[in-house]
SEKOL-587657 format. One record per residue (C-alpha): x, z, y; residue number from 1. Coordinates in steps of 0.1 Angstrom, whole numbers. Layout:
REM SEKOL-587657
PT     px     pz     py  num
PT      X      Z      Y  NUM
...
//
This chain:
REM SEKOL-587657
PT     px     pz     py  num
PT    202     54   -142    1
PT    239     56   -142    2
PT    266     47   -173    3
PT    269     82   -180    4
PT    226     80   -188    5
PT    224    103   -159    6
PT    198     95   -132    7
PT    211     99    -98    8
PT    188    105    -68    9
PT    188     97    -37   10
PT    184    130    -23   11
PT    174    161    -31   12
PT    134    154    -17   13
PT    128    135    -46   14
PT    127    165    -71   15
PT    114    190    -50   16
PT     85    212    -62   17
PT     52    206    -52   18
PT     47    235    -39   19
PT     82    232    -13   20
PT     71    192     -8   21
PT     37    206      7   22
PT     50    231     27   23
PT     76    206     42   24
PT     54    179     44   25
PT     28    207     67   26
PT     57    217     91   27
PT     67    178    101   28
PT     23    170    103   29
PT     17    196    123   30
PT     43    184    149   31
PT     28    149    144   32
PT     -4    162    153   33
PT      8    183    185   34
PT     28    149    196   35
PT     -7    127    191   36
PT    -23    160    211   37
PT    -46    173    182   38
PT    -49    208    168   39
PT    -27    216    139   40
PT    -40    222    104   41
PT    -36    249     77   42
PT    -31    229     47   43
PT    -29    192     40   44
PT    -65    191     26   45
PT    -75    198     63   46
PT    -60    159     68   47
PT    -94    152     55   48
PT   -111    168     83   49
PT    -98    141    109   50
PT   -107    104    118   51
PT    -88     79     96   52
PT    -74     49    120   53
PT    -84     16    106   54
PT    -64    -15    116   55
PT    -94    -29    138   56
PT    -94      3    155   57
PT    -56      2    165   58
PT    -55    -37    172   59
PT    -86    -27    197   60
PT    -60      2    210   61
PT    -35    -25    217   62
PT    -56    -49    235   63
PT    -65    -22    260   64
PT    -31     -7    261   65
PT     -2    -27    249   66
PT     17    -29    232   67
PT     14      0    209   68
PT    -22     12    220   69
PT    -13     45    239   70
PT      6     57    207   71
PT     36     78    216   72
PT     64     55    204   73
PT     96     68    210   74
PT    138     56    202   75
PT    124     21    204   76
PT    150     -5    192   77
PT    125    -40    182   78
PT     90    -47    186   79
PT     71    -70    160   80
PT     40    -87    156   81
PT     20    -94    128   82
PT    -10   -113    122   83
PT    -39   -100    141   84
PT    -25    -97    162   85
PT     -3    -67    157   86
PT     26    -51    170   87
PT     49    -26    152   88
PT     77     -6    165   89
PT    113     -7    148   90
PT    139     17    151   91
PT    178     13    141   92
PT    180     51    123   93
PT    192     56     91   94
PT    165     46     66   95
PT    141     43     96   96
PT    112     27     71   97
PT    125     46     42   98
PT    136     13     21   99
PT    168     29      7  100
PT    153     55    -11  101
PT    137     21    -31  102
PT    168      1    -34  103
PT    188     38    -43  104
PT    159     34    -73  105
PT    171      2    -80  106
PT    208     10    -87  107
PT    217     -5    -53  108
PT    239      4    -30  109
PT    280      5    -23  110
PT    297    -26    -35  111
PT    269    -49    -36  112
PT    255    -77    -17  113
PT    220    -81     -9  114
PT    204   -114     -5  115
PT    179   -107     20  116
PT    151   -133     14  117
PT    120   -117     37  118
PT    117   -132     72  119
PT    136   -121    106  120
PT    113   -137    126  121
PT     84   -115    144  122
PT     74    -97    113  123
PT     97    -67    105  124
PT    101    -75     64  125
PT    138    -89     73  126
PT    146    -57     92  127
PT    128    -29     70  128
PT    151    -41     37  129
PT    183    -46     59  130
PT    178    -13     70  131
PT    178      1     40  132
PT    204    -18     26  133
PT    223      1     55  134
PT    209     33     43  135
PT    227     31      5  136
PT    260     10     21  137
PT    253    -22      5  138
PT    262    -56     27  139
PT    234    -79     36  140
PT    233   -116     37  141
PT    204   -122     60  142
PT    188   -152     42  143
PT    158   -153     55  144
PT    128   -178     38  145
PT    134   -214     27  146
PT    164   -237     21  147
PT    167   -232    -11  148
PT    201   -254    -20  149
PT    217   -236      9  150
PT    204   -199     -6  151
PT    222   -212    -41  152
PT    252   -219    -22  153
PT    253   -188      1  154
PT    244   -163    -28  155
PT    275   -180    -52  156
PT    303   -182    -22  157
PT    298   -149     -9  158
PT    288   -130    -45  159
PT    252   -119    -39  160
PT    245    -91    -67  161
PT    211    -80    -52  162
PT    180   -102    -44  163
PT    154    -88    -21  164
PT    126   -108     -9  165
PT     88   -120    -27  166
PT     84   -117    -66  167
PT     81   -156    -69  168
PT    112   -165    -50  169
PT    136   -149    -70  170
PT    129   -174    -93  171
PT    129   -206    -72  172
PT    169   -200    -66  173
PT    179   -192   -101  174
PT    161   -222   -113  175
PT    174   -244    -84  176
PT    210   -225    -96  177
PT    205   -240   -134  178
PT    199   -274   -118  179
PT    229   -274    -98  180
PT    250   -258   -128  181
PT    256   -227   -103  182
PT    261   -193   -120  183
PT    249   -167    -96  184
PT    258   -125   -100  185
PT    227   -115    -96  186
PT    214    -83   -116  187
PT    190    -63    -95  188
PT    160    -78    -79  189
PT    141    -51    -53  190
PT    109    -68    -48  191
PT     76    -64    -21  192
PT     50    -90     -7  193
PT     28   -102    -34  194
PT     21    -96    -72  195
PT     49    -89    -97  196
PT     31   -103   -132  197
PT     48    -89   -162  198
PT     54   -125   -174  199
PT     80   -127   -144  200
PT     92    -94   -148  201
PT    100   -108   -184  202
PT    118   -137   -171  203
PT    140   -120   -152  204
PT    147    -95   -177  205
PT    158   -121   -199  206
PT    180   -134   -174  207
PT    195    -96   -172  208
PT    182    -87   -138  209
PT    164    -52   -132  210
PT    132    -64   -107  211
PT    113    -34    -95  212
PT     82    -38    -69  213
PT     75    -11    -38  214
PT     45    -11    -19  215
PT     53    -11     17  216
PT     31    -23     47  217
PT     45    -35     88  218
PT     30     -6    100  219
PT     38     23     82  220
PT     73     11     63  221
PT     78     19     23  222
PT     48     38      9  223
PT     57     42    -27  224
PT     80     26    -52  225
PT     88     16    -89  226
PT    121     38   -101  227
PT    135     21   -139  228
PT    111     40   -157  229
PT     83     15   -144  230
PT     53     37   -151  231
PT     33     35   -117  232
PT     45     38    -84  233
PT     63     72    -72  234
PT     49     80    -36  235
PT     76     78     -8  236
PT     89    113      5  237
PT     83    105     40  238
PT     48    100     39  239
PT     18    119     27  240
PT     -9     96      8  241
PT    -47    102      5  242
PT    -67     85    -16  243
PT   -107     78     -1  244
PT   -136     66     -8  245
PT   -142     27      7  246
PT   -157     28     40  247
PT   -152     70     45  248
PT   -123     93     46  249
PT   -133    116     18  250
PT   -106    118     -6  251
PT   -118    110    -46  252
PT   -107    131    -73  253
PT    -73    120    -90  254
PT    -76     91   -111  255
PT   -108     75    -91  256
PT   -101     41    -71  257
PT   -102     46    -39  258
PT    -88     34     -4  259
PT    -52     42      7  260
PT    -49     62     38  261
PT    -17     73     49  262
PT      2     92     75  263
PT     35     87     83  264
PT     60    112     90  265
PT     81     95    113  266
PT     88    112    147  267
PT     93     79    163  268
PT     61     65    153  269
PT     34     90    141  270
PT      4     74    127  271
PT    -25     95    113  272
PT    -44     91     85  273
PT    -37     51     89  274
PT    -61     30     66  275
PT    -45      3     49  276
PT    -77    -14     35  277
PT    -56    -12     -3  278
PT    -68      2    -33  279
PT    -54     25    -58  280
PT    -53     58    -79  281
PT    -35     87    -83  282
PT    -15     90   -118  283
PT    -17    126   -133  284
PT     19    138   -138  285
PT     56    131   -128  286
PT     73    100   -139  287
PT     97    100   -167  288
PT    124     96   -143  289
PT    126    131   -132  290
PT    114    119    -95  291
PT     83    150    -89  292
PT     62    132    -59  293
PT     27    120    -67  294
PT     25     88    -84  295
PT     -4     56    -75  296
PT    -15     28    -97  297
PT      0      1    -72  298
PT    -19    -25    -59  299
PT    -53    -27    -72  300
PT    -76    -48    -48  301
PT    -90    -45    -11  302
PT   -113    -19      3  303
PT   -126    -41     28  304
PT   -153    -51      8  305
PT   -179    -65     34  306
PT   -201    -90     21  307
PT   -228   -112     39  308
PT   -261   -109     20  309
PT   -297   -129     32  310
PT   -279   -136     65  311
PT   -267    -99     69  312
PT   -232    -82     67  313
PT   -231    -52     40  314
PT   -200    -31     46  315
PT   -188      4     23  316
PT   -195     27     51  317
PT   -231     20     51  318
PT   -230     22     12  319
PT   -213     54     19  320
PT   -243     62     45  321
PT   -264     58     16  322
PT   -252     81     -7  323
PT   -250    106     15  324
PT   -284    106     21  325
PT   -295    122    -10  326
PT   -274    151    -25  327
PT   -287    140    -61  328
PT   -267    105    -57  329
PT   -232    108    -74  330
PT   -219     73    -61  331
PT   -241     35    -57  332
PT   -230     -3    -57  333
PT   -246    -28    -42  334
PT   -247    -62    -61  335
PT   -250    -96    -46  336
PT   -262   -122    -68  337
PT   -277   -155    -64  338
PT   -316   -161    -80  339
PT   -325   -201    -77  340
PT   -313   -207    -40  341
PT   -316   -174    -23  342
PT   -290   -144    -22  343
PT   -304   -110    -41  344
PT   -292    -77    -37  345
PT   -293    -51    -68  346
PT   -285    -13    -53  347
PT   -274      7    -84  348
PT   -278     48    -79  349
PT   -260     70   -100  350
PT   -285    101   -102  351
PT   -296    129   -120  352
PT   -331    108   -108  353
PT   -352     86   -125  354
PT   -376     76    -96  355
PT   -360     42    -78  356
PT   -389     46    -55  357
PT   -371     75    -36  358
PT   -350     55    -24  359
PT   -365     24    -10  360
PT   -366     34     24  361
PT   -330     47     25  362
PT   -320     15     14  363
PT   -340     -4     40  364
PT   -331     20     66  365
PT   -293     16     65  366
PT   -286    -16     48  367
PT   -313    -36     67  368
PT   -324    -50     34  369
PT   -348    -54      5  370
PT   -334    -50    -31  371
PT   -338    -41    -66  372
PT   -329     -8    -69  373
PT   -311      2   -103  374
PT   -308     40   -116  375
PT   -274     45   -139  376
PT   -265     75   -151  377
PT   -237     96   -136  378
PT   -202     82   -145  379
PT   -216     46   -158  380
PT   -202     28   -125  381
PT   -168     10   -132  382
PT   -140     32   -118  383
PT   -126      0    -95  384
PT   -133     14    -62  385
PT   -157    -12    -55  386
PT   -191     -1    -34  387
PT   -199    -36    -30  388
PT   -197    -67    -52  389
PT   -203   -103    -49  390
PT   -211   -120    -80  391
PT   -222   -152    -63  392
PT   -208   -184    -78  393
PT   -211   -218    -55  394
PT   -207   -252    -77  395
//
């Protein structure tokens, strides 16, 4: 939001119609899809028609084929590694992870300096906001993690006016700032990496700094962001997001948690239907800001649910095995409790059924287990994307 009260966008992507968005977004998959050697597709629901790529699946990709696993990488300027572990690609493009369209949303850009507080070192955090920074012509100081007195120092000399690093560490350099009876510039805080709670969100308001949160990943770069209207997170234009049930890739309706899959529309680095083991849910409608693109929940918990249960590992895609089994079964949880000093396992079933017999052997069959089996009626499950849940408590 501007001085005038006029919101000014990025580009013009972010209020395209849906209808333009979809029909963009198809001509740029269908050449990722001809680069990666698969068949092109009609519409984007026929994304749902082709393997997702879990992280287990890719890291085993690069062990036989490093670095990148086979994947046609191309302009290659870095390479990165994460835990795992992992290696990413970086290119020096304008906006090549699509951070600038975030810190644009954050009233970043000519004039200011950014206090770049994610790390340089392997992991690509450092690089992805510097190269946004480039992309809305704001200077960087490349901070980096730790050294707090000399952060204090750094951001008062050179006149940081932009923080961008982990929620929490914002916070650790103003308050260090007060104790040395520094006074820092600092008004806009463009934050990723861990959990923004309101509380600090507060904190910072009432020390006039604007903090908003994006939801980015090594891997795939920005995936959605917070604009100044802060009512969920406003999907990234560079990337198309499904939303699936844990352990399959069958998108849910809108509002239902689910797993976020996405697919990247990067030339450089095409990755299809990429699993990023996070939960979320669609928002219905546009946000206030005027920005049209889909909007998720944020951060809501991990899909990778898999427990260990009498000795035996119960993971979402055989609870998603199970279900499909029986055309009457809406959606199931399986429940792992603790009765004296042995592990139980409740199954609950939502069906149109009332006979729990039916599916005893189904339940044996793929989860390798004995259990109580529950009926509930259709729509009584908790809408938390959760197939499997331990309630186990260890003294």
């Amino acid at each position: 939001m501007m001085k005038d009260g006029k919101v000014r966008y990025f580009d013009d992507q972010e209020t395209r119609s849906a209808d333009q968005r979809a029909a963009e977004h198809l001509q740029a998959l269908n050449g990722q899809l001809q680069r990666n050697g698969v068949a092109a597709i009609g519409d984007l629901a026929g994304l749902a028609g082709l393997p997702v790529l879990r992280k287990s699946d890719l890291s085993a990709r690069q062990m036989a084929n490093p670095p990148f696993g086979g994947l046609p990488v191309r302009n290659l300027v870095h390479v990165f590694q994460s835990p795992g572990p992992i290696y990413e690609p970086g290119g020096n493009s304008l906006d090549w992870w699509r951070m600038g369209r975030f810190l644009h949303a954050c009233g970043i850009g000519k004039g200011d300096i950014v206090q770049n507080c994610f790390g340089y070192h392997l992991t690509p955090a450092g690089m992805i906001f510097e190269n946004g920074a480039r992309a809305v012509g704001a200077v960087v100081l490349p901070a980096g993690t730790g050294q707090t007195d000399l952060q204090v120092r750094a951001a008062a000399d050179v006149g940081t006016t932009a923080y961008a690093g982990t929620p929490d560490y914002l916070k650790v350099i103003l308050d260090r700032a007060e104790e040395m009876g520094v006074k820092l510039k600092i008004t806009r805080a463009a934050v990723g990496g861990g959990a923004l709670f309101p509380s600090l969100r507060k904190e910072y308001a009432d020390r006039a700094i604007l903090c908003l949160q994006c939801y980015a990943t090594a891997d795939l770069g920005n995936i959605a962001y917070e604009s100044p209207a802060m009512e969920g997170m406003i999907v990234d234009e560079g990337v198309v997001v499904e939303i699936v049930r844990p352990g399959t890739g069958d998108p849910v309706p809108d509002g239902e948690v689910g797993e976020v899959v996405v697919t990247t529309l990067n030339p450089d680095y095409p990755l299809i239907r990429f699993a990023t083991g996070d939960l979320s849910a669609v928002m219905s409608g546009p946000s206030p800001c005027g920005r049209t693109n889909t909007r998720i929940r944020g951060w809501l918990g991990r899909a990778d649910q898999t427990t260990k249960i009498k000795g035996m590992f119960v993971r979402p895609e055989q609870v998603a095995d199970l279900v499909a089994r029986h055309a009457e079964v809406a959606r199931a949880r399986v429940i792992a409790t603790r009765e004296g000093e042995m592990d139980a396992m409740t199954v609950m079933i939502e069906t149109s059924g009332a006979d729990s017999r039916a599916y005893e052997k189904s339940v044996m069959d793929v989860l390798k287990l004995r259990g109580r089996i529950e009926i509930v009626a259709k729509g009584s499950l908790p809408n938390d994307g959760k197939v499997i849940e331990d309630r186990r408590v260890y003294d």
